[in-house]
KEZAMI-694703 format. One line per 2 residues: number of its first residue (from 0); their letters; for each residue x, y, z of C-alpha. Coordinates in steps of 0.001 Angstrom, whole numbers, padded with zeros to 6 digits. Layout:
NUM> A> X/Y/Z | ...
//
This chain:
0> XX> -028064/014013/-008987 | -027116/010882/-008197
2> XX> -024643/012035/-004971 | -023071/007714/-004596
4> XX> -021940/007983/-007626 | -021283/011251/-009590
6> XX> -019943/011652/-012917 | -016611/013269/-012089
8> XX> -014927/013746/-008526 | -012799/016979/-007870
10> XX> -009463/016381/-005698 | -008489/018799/-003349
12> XX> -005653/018869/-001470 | -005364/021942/001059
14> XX> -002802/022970/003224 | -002556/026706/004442
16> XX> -003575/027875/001702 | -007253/029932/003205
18> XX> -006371/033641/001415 | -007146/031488/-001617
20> XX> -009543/029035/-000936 | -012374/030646/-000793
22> XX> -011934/031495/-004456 | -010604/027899/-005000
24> XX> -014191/026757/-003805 | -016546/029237/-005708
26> XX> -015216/028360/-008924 | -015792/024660/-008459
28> XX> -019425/025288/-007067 | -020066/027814/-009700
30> XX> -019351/025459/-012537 | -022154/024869/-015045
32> XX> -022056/021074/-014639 | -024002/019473/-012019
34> XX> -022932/015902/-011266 | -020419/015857/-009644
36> XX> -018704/015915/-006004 | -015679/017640/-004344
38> XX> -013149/015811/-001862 | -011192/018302/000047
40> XX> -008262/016823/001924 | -006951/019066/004616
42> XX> -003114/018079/005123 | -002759/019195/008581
44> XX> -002939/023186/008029 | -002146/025522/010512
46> XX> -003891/028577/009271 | -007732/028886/009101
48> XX> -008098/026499/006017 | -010271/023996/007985
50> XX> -012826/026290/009143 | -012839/027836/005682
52> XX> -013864/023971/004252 | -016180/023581/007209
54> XX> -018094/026788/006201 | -018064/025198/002688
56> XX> -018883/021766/003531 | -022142/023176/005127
58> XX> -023200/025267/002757 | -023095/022665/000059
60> XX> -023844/018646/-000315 | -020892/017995/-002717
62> XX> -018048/019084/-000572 | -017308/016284/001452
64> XX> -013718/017454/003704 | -011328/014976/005036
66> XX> -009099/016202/007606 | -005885/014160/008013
68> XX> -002617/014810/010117 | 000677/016322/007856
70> XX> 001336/014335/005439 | 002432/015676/002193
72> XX> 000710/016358/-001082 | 001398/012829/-002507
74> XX> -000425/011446/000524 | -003047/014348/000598
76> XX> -003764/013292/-003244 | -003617/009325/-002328
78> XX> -006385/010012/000456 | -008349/012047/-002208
80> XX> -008177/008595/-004064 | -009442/006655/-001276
82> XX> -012526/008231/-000933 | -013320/009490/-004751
84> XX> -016216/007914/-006156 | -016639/009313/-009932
86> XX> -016545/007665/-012978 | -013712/010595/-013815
88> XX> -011519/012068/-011452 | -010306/016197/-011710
90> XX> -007522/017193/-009629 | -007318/021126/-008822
92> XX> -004647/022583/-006421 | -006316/025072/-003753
94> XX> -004639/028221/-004366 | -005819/027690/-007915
96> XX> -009107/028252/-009825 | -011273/027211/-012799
98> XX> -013606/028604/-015629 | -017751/027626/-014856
100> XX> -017038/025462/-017997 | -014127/023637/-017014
102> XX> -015892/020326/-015967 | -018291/020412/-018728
104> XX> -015761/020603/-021635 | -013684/018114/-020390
106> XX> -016352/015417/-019574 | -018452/016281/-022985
108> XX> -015305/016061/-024760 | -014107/012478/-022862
110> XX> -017928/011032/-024164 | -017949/012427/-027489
112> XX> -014029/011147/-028186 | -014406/007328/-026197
114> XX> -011039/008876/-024193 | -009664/008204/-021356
116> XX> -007779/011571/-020464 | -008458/014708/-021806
118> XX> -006245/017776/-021209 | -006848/020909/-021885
120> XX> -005037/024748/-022194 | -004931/026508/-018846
122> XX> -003832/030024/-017604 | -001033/031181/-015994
124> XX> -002267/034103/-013451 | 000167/035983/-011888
126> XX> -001290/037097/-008657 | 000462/040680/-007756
128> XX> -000627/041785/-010847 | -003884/040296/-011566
130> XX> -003121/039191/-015086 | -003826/036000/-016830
132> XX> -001851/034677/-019753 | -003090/031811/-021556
134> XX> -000334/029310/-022062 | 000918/029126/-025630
136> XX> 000635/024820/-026428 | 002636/023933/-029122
138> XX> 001372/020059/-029306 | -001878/019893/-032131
140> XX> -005238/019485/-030927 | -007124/016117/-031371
142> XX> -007136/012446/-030597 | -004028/010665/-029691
144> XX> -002756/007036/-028614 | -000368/006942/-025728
146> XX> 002733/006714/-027805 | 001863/009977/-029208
148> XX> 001552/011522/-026136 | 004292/010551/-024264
150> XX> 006408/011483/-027145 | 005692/015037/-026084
152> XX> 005206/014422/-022661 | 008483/012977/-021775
154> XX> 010601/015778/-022874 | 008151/017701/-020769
156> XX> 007617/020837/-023215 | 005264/019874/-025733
158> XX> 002863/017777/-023048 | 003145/019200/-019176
160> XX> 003370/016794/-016115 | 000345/018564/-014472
162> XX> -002475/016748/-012893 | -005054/019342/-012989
164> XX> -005389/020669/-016464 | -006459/016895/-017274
166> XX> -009401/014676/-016809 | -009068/011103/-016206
168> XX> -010796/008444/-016205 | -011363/006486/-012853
170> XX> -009388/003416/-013779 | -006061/005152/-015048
172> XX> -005582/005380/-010743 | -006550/001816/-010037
174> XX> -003675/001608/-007548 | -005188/003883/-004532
176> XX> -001331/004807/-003305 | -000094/005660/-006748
178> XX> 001539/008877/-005727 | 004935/008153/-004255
180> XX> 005710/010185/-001124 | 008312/013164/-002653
182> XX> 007990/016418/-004188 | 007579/016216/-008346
184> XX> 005463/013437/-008018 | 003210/014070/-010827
186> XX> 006064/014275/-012464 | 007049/011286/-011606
188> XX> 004116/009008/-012106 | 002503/010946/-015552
190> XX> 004288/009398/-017997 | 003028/005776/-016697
192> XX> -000449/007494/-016053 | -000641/008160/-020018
194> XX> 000814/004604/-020351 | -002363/003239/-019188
196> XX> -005057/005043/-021477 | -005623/003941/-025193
198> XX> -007288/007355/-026313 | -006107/010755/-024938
200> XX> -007871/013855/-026310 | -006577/017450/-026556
202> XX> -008781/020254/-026851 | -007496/023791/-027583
204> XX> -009536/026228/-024580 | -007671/027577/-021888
206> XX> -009570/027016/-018842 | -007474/026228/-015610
208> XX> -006083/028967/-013821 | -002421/028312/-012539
210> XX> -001384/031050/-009879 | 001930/032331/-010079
212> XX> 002873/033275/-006380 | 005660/035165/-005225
214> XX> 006928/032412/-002887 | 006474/029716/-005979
216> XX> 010044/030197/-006940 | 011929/030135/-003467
218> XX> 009540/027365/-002506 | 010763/025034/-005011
220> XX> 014583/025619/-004828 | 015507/023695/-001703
222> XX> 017935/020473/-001192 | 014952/018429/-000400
224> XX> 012708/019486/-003698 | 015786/019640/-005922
226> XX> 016720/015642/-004449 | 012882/015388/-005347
228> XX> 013268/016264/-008838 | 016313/014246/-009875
230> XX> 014078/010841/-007943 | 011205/011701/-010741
232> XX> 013610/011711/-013542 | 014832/008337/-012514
234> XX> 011134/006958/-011795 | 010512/008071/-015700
236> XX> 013280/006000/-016945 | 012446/003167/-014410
238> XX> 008759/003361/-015990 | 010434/002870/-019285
240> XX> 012829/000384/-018228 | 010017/-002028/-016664
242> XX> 007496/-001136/-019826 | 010431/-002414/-022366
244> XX> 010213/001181/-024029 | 013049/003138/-023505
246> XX> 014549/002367/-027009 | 011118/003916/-028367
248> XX> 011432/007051/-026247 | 015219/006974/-026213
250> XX> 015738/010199/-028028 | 012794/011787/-025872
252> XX> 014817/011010/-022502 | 017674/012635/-023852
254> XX> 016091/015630/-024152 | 014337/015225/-021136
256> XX> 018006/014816/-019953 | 018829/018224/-021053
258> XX> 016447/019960/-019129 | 017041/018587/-016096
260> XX> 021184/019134/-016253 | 020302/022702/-016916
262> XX> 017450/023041/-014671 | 019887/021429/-011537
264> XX> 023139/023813/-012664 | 020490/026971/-012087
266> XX> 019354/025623/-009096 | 023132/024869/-007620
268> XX> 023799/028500/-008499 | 020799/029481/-006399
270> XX> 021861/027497/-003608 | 025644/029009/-003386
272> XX> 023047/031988/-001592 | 022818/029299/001054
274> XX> 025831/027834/001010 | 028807/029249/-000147
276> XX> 030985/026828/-001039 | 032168/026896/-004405
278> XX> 033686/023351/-003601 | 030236/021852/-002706
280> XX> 028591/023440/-005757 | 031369/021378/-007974
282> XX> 030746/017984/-005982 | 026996/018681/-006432
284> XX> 027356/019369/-009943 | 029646/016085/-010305
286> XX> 026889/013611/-007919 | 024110/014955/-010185
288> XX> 025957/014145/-013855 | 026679/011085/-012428
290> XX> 023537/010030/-011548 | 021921/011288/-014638
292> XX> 024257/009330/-016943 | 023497/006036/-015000
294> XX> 019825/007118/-015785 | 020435/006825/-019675
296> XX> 022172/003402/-019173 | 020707/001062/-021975
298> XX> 021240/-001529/-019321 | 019676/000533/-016386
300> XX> 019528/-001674/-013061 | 018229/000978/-010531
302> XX> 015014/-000109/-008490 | 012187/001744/-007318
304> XX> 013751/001175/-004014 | 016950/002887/-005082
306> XX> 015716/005554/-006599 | 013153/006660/-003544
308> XX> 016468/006609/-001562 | 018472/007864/-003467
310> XX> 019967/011554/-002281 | 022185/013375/-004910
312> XX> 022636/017002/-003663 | 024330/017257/-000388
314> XX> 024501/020122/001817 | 027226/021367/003880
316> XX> 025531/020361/007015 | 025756/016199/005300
318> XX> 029427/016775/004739 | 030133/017756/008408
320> XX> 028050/015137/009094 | 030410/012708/007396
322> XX> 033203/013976/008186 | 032816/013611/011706
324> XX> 031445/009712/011108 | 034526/008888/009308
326> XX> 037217/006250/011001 | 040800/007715/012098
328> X> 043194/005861/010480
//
């Protein structure tokens, strides 16, 4: 094997995730593809994670670990960048796990096709009961151009803003700091990702394995990962905006649109638990319609810069905040 430069390169990011990392590992060196290398960026963890890579870093040549101060997962992936060295890059989350044949589908299938991505079907595996369900994918199997894609993509049903059920080619990440430092940042970068490839291929076999924790759900309900959320669905109409294609994908925003309102009115809900203020729920409610309808603006004139600052949701603990910076009259 040719260890300078392998056919595909495996991003890691880890970060206290060791009661599954061990299984992470094993299925990537138990894969029935050889060439290839693993880059396991340690984001600062605080459980026994880096001694866990350590252990794996000696016992095989392809794990090469990176250990980096907290930093977040978009800077955990951007590091993985940095140092990646395959002609196609895989990107597999470290409380997750593949089949043995998950590299060698997707590569065969990117040479036979000429394509820059391919994605493929994964599992959902639900961890306190040791079941795996293989995702039902409504979009058709085969060879697609971009536009096809993202007109399933966008919407996010048809086409899912996941990094690791997909294998790209190395130049589709030509920018080394492509992920933007939030939460949802796949989500907020995939649709120009796809942008960039002139074949995408989609093969029909499940073989990513997506664990389902009991924490996932709590985890991603908070002010800062909801804020998160409503900045990617701005970046995606920014992408379209600067790309001259949001009267192509018009009708694919809107339904994108959809989701979102009735993702963030569930999410309010769940944070009247936290704070209990029906009057803050109906301000939130009002901030995030708002925002959304500037989004769909044919003549949209937020920036990059005023969408990464943007902050939608407020908490009670802002208001007081404000309240007490306000000037007497």
């Amino acid at each position: 094997m040719n260890t300078k430069n392998p056919k595909i390169s495996v991003i890691i990011p880890v970060y206290n995730t060791s009661i599954y990392l061990r299984q992470c590992l094993d299925s990537v060196l138990e894969q029935d593809f050889d060439d290839y290398e693993v880059i396991c960026v340690n984001d600062g963890s605080t459980d026994d994670s880096l001694e866990i890579l350590r252990e794996y870093e000696k016992k095989s040549s392809k794990i090469k670990v990176i250990d980096q101060t907290n930093s977040g997962v978009a800077t955990t992936r951007n590091t993985g960048l940095k140092n990646a060295s395959g002609d196609f890059l895989a990107f597999l989350d470290s409380d997750d796990f593949i089949r043995e044949n998950y590299l060698s589908k997707l590569y065969n299938a990117a040479l036979k096709t000429k394509s820059d991505i391919v994605i493929c079907n994964f599992y959902r595996y639900y961890e306190q009961t040791n079941f795996a369900k293989p995702v039902f994918y409504r979009f058709r199997r085969g060879q697609f151009n971009k536009y096809e894609i993202l007109k399933g993509l966008i919407p996010d049903n048809l086409i899912h803003s996941y990094l690791w059920n997909k294998l790209w080619k190395r130049e589709i990440f030509e920018n080394h700091n492509i992920f933007p430092n939030m939460k949802f940042e796949d989500l907020a970068i995939m649709s120009e990702l796809i942008y960039k490839a002139n074949k995408i291929t989609v093969i029909p076999d499940a073989l990513y394995y997506y664990r389902i924790r009991k924490t996932s759900i709590v985890r991603s309900i908070s002010l800062q990962t909801q804020n998160d959320y409503l900045k990617a669905y701005a970046l995606i109409r920014l992408f379209l905006e600067e790309n001259k294609e949001y009267q192509r994908f018009k009708r694919q925003y809107f339904y994108l649109s959809l989701k979102v309102y009735i993702v963030m009115i569930a999410v309010n809900f769940m944070l009247l638990k936290e704070q209990p203020s029906l009057k803050l729920f109906m301000q939130n409610m009002l901030s995030t319609k708002l925002f959304m309808k500037s989004c769909q603006l044919d003549d949209f004139t937020m920036t990059r810069e005023d969408i990464l600052n943007s902050s939608v949701l407020s908490s009670i603990l802002n208001n007081m905040r404000l309240l007490n910076t306000k000037t007497p009259k």
